[in-house]
TORZAPA-201468 format. One record per residue (C-alpha): x negated, z, y negated; residue in three letters. Coordinates in nm, 4 decimals, always signed. Example, Ala and Ser with C-alpha at 12.3 -4.5 7.8 and 13.67 -1.06 7.14 Angstrom:
+----------+----------+----------+------+
!       px !       pz !       py ! resn !
+----------+----------+----------+------+
!  -1.2300 !  +0.7800 !  +0.4500 !  ALA !
!  -1.3670 !  +0.7140 !  +0.1060 !  SER !
+----------+----------+----------+------+
// end
This chain:
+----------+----------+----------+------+
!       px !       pz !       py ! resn !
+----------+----------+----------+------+
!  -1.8768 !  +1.0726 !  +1.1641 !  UNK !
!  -1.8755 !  +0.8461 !  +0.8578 !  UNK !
!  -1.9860 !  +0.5663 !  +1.0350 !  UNK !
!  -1.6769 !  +0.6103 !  +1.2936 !  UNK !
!  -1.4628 !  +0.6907 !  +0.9719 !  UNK !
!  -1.5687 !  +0.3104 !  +0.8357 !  UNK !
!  -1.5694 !  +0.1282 !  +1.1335 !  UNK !
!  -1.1680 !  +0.2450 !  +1.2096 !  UNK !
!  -1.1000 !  +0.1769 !  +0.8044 !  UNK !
!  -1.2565 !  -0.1752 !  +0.8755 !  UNK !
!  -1.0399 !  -0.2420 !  +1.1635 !  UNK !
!  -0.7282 !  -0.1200 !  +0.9823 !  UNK !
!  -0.7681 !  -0.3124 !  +0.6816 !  UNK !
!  -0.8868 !  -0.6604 !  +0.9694 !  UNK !
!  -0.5416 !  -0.5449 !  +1.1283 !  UNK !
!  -0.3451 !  -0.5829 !  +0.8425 !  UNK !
!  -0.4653 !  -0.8563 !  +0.6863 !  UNK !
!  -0.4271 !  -1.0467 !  +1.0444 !  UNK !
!  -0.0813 !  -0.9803 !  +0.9804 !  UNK !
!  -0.0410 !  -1.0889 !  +0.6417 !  UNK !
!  -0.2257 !  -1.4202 !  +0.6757 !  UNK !
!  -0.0846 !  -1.4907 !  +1.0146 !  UNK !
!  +0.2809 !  -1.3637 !  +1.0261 !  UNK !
!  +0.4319 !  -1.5872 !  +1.3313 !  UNK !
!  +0.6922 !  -1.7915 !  +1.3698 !  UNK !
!  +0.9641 !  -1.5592 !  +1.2766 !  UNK !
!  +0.7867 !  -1.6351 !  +0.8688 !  UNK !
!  +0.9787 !  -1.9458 !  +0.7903 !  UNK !
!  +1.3275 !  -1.7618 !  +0.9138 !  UNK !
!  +1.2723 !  -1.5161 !  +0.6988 !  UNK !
!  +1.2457 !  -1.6856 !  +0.3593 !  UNK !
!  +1.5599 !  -1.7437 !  +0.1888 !  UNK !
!  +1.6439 !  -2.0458 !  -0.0210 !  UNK !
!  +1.9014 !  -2.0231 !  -0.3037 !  UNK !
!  +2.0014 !  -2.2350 !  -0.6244 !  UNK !
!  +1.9610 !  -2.0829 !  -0.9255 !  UNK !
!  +2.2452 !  -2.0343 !  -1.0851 !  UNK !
!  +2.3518 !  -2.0061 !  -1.4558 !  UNK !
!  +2.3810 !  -1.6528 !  -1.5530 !  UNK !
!  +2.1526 !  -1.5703 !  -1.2516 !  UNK !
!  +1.8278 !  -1.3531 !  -1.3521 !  UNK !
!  +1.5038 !  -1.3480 !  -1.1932 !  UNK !
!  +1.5669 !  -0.9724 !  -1.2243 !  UNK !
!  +1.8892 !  -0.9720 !  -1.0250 !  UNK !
!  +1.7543 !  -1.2238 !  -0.7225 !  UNK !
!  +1.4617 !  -0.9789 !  -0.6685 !  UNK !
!  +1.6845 !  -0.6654 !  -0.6457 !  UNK !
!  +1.9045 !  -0.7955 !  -0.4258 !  UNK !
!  +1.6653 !  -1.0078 !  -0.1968 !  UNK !
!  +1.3873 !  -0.7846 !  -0.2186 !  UNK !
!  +1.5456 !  -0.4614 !  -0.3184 !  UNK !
!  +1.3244 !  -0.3962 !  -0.6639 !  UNK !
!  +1.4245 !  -0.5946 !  -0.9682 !  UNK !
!  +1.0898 !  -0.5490 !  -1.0936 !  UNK !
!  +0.9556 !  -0.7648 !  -0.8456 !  UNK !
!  +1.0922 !  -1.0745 !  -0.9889 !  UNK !
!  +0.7063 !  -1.2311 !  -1.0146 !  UNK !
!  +0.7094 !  -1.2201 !  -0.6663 !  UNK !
!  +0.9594 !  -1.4878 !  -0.6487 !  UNK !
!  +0.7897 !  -1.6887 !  -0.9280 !  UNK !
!  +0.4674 !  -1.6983 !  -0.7769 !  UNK !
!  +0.6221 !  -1.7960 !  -0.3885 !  UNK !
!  +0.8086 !  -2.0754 !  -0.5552 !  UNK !
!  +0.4327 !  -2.2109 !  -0.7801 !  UNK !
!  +0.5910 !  -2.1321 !  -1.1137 !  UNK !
!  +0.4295 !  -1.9749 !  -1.4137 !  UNK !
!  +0.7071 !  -1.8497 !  -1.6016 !  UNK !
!  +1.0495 !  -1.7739 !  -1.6125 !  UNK !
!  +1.0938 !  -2.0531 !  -1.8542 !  UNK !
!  +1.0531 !  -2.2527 !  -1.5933 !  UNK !
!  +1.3820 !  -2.2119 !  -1.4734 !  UNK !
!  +1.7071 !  -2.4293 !  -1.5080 !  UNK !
!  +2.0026 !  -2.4201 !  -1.3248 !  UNK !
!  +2.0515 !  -2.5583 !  -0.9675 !  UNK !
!  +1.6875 !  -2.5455 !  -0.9438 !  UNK !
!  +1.6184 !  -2.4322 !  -0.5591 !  UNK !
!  +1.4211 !  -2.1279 !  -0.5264 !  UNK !
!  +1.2341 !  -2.0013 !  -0.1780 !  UNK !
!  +1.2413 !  -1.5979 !  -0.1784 !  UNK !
!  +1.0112 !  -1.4365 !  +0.0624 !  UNK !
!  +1.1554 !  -1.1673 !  +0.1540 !  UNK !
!  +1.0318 !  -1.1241 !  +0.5350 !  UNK !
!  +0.7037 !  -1.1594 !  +0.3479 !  UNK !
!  +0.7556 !  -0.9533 !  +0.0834 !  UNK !
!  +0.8853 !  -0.6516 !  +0.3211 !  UNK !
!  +0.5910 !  -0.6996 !  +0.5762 !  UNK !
!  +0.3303 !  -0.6791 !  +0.3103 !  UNK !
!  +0.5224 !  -0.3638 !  +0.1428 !  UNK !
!  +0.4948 !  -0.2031 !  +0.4544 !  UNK !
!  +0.1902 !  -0.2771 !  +0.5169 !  UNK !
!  +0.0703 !  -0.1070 !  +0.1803 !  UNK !
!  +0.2490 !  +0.1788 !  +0.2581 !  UNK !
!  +0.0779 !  +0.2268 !  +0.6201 !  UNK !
!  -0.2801 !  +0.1350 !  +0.4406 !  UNK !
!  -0.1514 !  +0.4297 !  +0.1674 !  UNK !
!  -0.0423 !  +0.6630 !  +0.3918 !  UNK !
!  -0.4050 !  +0.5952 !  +0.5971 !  UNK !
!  -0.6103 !  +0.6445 !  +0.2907 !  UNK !
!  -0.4062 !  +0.9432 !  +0.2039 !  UNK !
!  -0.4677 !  +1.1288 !  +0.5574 !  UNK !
!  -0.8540 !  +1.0376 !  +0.5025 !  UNK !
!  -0.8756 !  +1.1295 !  +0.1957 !  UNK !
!  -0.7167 !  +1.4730 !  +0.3127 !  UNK !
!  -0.9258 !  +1.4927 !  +0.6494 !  UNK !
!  -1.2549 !  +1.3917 !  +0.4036 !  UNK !
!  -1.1040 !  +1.6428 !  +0.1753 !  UNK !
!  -1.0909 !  +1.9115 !  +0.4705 !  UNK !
!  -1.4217 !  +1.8721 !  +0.6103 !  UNK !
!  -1.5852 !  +1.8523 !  +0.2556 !  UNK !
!  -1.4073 !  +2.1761 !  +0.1556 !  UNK !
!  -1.4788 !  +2.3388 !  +0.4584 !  UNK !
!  -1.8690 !  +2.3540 !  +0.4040 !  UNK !
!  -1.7877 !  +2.4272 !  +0.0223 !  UNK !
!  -1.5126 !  +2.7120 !  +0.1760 !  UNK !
!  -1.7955 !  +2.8479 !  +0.3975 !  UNK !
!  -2.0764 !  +2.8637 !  +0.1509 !  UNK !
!  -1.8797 !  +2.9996 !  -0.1112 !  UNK !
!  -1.7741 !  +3.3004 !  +0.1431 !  UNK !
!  -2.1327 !  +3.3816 !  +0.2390 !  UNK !
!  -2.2358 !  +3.3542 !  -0.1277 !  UNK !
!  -1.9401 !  +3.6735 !  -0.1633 !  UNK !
!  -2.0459 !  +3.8282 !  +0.1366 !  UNK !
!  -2.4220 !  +3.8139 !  -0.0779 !  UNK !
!  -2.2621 !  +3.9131 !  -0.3669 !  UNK !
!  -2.0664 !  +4.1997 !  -0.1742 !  UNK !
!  -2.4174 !  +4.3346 !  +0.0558 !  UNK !
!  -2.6069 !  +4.3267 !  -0.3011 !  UNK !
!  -2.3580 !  +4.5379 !  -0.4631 !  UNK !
!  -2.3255 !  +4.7613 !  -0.1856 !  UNK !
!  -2.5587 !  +4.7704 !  +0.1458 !  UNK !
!  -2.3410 !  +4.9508 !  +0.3612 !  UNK !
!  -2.0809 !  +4.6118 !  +0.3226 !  UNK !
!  -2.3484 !  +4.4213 !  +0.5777 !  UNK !
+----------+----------+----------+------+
// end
């Protein structure tokens, strides 16, 4: 069983990393290019073109910058969000994976525990009184 458990986690994760490092044509398309405008915030450009705010990094690291500081107006920026969306969704499928094997793992593993624990009662139970068995 665990060695069927591994070999479909291998595949999964070989799966979706195919994906990530070799998106397709539509890639390019899906990258949108903007000038960064005064009173513009790193903040604001990820919320709206990648719908967190928090993910501003993701835009600095895309476009080879280090630092916000980096930033002056009518620079051109490349935001990936067709990137950005297939590998969120991918980490929400490899989540969502890990979290039904975990639960499956969890099953079988309690099941054993589950079984011994009710013939260790049923002991318990024939000890205190023979006529339980």
């Amino acid at each position: 069983m665990k060695t069927l458990h591994s070999a479909f986690l291998t595949a999964f994760v070989m799966a979706q990393m195919s994906l990530l490092l070799f998106p397709g044509p539509s890639a390019a398309a899906e990258t949108l290019d903007v000038v960064f405008e005064k009173g513009t915030s790193l903040r604001a450009l990820a919320s709206e073109h990648l719908g967190n705010p928090d993910e501003w990094r993701a835009i600095l690291y895309f476009n080879d910058l280090d630092h916000p500081s980096a930033l002056r107006p009518g620079i051109g920026l490349s935001i990936p969000a067709g990137l950005y969306n297939r590998v969120l969704g991918a980490l929400r499928k490899a989540g969502d994976t890990t979290r039904r094997a975990s639960m499956e793992g969890a099953g079988i593993l309690a099941g054993d525990a589950i079984d011994k624990a009710g013939k260790s009662l049923a002991r318990a139970f024939m000890a205190q009184d023979p006529e339980f068995g």
